[in-house]
RODO-2510 file (C-alpha; in nm, 4 decimals, decimal comma):
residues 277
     n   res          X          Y          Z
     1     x    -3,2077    -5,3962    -9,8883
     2     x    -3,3753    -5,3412    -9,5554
     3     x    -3,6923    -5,5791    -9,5497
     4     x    -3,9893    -5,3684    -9,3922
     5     x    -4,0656    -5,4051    -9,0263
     6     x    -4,4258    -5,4416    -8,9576
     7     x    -4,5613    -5,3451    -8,6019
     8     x    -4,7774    -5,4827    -8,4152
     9     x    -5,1333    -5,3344    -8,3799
    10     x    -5,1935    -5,1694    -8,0330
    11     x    -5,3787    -5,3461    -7,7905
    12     x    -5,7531    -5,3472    -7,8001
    13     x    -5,9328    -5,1832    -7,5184
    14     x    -6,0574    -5,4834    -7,2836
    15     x    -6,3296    -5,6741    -7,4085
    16     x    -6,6479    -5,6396    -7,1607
    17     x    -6,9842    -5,8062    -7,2549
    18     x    -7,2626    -5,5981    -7,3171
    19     x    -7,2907    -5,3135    -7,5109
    20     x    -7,3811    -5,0499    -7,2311
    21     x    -7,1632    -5,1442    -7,0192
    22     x    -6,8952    -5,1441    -7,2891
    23     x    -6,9881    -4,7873    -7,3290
    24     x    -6,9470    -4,7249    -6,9949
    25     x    -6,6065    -4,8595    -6,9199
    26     x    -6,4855    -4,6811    -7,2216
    27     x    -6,5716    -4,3828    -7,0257
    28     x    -6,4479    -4,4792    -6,7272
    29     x    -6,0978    -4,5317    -6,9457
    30     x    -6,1676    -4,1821    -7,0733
    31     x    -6,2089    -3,9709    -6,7345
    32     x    -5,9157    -4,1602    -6,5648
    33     x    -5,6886    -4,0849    -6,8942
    34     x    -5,7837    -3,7629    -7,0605
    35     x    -5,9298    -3,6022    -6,7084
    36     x    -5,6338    -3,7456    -6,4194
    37     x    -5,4223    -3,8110    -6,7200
    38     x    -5,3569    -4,1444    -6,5865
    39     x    -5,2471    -4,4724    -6,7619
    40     x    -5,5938    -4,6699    -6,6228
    41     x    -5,4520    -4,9691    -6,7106
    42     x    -5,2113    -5,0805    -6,4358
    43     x    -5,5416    -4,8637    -6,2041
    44     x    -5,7124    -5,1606    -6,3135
    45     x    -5,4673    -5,4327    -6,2373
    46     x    -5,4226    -5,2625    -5,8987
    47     x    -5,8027    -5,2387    -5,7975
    48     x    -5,9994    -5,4482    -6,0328
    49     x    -6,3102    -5,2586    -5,8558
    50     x    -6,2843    -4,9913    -6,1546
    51     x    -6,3915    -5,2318    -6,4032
    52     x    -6,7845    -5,2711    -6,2097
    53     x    -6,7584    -4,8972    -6,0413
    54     x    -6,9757    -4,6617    -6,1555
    55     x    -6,8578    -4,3436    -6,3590
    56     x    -7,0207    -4,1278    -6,0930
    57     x    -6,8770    -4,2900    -5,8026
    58     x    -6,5151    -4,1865    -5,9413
    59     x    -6,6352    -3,8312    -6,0480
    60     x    -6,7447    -3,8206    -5,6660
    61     x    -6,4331    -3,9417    -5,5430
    62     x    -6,2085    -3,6853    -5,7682
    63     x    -6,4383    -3,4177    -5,6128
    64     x    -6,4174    -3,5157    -5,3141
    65     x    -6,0716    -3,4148    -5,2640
    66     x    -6,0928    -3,0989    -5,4980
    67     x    -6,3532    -2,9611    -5,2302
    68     x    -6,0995    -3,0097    -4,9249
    69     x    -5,8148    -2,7504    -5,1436
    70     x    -5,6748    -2,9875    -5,3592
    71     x    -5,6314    -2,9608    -5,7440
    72     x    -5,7432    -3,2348    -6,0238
    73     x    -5,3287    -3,3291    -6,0711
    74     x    -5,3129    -3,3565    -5,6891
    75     x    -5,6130    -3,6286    -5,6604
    76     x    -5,4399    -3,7879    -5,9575
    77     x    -5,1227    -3,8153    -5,7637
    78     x    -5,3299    -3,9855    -5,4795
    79     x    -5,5232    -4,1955    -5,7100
    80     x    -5,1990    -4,2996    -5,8631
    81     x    -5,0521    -4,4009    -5,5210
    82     x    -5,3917    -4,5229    -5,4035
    83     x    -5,6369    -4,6632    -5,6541
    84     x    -5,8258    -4,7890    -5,3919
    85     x    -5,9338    -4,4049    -5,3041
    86     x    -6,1109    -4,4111    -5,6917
    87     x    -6,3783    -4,6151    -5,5678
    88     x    -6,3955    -4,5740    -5,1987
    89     x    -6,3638    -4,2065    -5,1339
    90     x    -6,1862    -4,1669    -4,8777
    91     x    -6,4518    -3,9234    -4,6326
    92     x    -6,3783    -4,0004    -4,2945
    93     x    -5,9880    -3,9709    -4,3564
    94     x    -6,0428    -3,6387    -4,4807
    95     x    -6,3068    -3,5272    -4,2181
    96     x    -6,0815    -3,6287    -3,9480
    97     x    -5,7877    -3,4404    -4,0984
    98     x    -5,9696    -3,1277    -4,1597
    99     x    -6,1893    -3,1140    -3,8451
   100     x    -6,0145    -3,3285    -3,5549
   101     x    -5,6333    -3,2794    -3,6471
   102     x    -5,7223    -2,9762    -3,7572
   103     x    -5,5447    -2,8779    -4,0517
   104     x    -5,6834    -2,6190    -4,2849
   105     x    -5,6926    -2,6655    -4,6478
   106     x    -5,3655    -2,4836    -4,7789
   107     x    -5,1903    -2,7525    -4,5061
   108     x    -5,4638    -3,0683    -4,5306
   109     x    -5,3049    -3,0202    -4,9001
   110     x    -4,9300    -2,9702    -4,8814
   111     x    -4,9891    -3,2948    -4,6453
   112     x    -5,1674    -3,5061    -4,8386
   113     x    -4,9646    -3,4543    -5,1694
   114     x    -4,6640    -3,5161    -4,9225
   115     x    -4,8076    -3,8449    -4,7767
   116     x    -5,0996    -3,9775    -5,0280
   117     x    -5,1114    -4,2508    -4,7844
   118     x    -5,2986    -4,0114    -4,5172
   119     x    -5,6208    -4,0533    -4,6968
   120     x    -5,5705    -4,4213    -4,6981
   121     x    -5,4678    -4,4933    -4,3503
   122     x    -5,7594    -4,5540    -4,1226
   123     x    -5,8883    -4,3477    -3,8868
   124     x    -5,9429    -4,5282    -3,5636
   125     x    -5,6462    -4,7461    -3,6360
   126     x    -5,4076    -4,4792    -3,7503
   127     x    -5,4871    -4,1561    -3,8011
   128     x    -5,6298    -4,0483    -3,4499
   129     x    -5,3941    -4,2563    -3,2091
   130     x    -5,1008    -4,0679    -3,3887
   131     x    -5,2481    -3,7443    -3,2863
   132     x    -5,3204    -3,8775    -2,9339
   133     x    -4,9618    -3,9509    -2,9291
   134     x    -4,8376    -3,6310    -3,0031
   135     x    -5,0611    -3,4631    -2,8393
   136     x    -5,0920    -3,6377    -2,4912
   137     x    -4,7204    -3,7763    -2,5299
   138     x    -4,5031    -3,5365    -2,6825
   139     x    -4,7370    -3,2825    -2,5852
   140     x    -4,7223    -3,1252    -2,9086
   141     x    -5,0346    -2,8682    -2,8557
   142     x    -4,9411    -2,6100    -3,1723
   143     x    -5,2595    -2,5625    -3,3799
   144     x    -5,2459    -2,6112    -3,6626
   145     x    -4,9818    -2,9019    -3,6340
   146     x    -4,6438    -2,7872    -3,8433
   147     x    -4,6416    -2,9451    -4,1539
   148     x    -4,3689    -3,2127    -4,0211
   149     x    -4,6422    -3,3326    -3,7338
   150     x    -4,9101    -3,3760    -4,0076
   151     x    -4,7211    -3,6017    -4,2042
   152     x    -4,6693    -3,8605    -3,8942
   153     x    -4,9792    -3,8932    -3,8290
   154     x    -5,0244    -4,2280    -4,1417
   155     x    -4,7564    -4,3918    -3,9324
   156     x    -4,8410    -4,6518    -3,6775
   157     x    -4,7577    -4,5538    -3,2878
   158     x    -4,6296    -4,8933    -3,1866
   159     x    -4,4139    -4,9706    -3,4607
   160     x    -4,2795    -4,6225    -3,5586
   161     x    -4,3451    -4,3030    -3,3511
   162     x    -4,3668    -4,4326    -2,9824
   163     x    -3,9938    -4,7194    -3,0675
   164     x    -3,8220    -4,3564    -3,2343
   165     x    -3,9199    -4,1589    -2,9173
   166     x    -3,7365    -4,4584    -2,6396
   167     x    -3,5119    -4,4890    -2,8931
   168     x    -3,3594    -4,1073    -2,8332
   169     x    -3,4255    -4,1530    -2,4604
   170     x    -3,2192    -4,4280    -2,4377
   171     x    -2,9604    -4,3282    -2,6740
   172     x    -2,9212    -4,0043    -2,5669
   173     x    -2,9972    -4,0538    -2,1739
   174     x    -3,2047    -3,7770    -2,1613
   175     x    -3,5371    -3,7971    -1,9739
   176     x    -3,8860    -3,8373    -2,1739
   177     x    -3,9456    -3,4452    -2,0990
   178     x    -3,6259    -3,3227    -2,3237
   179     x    -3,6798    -3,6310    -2,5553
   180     x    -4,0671    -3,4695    -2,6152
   181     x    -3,9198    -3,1120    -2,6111
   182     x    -3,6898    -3,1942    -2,9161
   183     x    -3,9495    -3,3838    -3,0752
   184     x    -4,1419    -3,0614    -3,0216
   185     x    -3,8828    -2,8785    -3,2374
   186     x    -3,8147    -3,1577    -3,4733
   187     x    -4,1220    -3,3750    -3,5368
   188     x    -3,9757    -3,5187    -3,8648
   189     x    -3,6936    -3,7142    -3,6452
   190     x    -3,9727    -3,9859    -3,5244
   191     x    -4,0353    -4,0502    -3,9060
   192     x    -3,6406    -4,1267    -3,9376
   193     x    -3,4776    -4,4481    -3,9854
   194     x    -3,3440    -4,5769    -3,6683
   195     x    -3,0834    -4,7918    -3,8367
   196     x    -3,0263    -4,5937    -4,1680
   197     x    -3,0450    -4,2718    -3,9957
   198     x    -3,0466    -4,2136    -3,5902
   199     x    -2,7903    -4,4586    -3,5316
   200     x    -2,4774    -4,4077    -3,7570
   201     x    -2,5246    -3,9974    -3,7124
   202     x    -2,5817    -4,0310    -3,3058
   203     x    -2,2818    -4,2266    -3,3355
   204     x    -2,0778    -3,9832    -3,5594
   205     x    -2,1922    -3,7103    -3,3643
   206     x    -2,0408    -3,8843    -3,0079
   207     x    -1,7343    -4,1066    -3,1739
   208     x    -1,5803    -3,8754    -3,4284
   209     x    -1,6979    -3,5230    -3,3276
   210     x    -1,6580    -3,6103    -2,9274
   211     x    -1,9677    -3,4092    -2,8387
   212     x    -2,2437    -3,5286    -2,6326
   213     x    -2,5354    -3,6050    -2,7824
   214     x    -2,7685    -3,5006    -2,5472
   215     x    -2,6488    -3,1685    -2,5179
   216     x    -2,6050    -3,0977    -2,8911
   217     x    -2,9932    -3,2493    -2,9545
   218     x    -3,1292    -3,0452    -2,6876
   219     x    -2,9338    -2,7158    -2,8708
   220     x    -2,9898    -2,8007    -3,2788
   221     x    -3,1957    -3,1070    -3,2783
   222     x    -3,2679    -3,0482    -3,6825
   223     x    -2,9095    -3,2250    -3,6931
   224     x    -3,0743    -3,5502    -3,8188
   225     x    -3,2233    -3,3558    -4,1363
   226     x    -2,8981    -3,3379    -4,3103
   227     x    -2,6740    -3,6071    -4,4915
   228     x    -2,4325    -3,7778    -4,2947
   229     x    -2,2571    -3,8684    -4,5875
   230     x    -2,3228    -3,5390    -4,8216
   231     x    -2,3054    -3,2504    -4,5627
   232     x    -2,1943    -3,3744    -4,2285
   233     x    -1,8721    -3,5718    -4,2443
   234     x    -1,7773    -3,3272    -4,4936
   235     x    -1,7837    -2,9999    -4,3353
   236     x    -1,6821    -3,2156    -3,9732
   237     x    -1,3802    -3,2761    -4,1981
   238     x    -1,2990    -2,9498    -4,2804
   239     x    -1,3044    -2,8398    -3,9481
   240     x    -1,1030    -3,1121    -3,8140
   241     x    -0,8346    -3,0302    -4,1034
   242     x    -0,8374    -2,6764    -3,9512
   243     x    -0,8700    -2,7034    -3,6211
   244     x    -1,1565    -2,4547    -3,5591
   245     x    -1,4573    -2,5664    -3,3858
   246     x    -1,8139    -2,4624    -3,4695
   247     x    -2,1890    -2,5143    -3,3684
   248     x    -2,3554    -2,7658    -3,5588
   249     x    -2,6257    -2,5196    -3,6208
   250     x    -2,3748    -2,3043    -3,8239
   251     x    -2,2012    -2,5808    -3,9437
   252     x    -2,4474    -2,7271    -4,0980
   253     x    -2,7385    -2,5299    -4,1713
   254     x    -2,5605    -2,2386    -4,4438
   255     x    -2,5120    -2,2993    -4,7996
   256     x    -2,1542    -2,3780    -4,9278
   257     x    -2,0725    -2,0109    -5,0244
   258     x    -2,1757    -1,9347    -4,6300
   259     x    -1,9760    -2,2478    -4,4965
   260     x    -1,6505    -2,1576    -4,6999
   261     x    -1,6482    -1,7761    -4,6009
   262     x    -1,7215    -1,9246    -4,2652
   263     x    -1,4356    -2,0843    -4,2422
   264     x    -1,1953    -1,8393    -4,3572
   265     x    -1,3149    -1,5950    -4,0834
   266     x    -1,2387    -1,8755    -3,8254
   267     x    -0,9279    -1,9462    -3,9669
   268     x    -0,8183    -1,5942    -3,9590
   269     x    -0,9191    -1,5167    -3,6069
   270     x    -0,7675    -1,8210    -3,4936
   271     x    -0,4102    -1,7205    -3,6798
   272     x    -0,4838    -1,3304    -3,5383
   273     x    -0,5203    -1,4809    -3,1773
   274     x    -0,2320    -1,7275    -3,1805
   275     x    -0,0052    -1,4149    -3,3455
   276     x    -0,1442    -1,1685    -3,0098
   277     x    -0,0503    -1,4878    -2,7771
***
């Protein structure tokens, strides 16, 4: 016969002195789990702020961001990724975004639920020298910035955006004025690996499919948004296998039904032209 388990007892809500205060981290625990439906716990071990914040200064924060467009599960993503934002609400981030960058509210919220870390990234450090820089430097004038722009600007000029954009120049030999003008079509390539991403596909692109780089940028440069490994060697290789050559724009940017039917037209009119020769 089975002997009978006995579990433990859950864990007791931590012990704070005082019986008002106990009271009012209980409803701290509350708001942050029945309102953001958040485990508060590892909140806690994160920013051990929560414990002294006030109740209001949280209920401030969460509508903080509700009033810029964004819902109660969106500020709980943030708050998840940021628990630092619970008790410092994060104003001048999200005056800068919506007034300087500008982006209006249906885009200041796709961006932010993209990259929490825009609300967290500070303003005269991060936030407005990234704009400078692709404003002044890439030139990148469209208002409101495309999604893609937005989401650069948490990322630090000198280590990320200004290395990817010398990186291209030099890599591709094209001149800073087509390097900006692709970034201008592209922005999401300076948020791209160099060495996981730039690299081994610049190098696929000139090595294995023999085209120039520069040329092929300055023509699709949304060729470092797809899989080297899942969608470009791949279709390369069914090419190859054929013998038909194709624009990496069609060759990479239709679904697999496209690709395949694709395919089978180019292999036809290659057979129909070799039969007329």
């Amino acid at each position: 016969m089975l002997a009978r388990t006995r579990l433990p007892p859950p864990p007791p809500f931590p012990h704070v002195a005082g019986g008002g205060a106990g009271v009012e981290f209980r409803r701290k625990l509350h708001f942050i789990s029945s309102e953001l439906h958040l485990d508060p716990f590892p909140l806690l071990a994160i920013n051990p702020v929560l414990r002294s914040a006030p109740l209001p200064l949280l209920r401030d924060s969460l509508r903080l961001l509700t009033s810029h467009g964004l819902t109660t599960r969106d500020a709980a993503r943030v708050f998840s990724a940021f628990p630092s934002l619970l008790t410092s609400p994060p104003d001048e981030p999200l005056r800068f975004l919506s007034a300087d960058a500008p982006l209006p509210p249906p885009l200041l919220r796709s961006a932010v639920v993209r990259s929490p870390r825009l609300l967290a990234a500070s303003v005269p450090g991060t936030l407005r020298p990234a704009l400078l820089f692709l404003r002044r430097r890439v030139l990148l004038r469209r208002e409101p910035l495309p999604l893609a722009a937005a989401l650069l600007l948490a990322f630090s000029v000198e280590r990320t955006l200004l290395p990817k954009l010398l990186f291209l120049r030099d890599a591709t030999g094209l001149p800073d004025s087509a390097v900006c003008a692709v970034l201008r079509r592209a922005p999401a390539i300076l948020s791209y690996g160099i060495e996981t991403n730039l690299t081994p596909k610049l190098q696929f692109l000139a090595e294995r499919m023999g085209r120039d780089p520069a040329a092929e940028l300055a023509e699709f440069p949304h060729y470092f948004a797809f899989s080297l490994e899942g969608r470009i060697k791949p279709r390369y290789g069914a090419l190859r296998e054929r013998g038909i050559e194709m624009p990496l724009k069609d060759m990479l940017t239709s679904n697999d039904d496209e690709f395949r039917e694709r395919l089978v037209n180019a292999t036809l009119s290659d057979a129909k032209a070799k039969s007329v020769s």
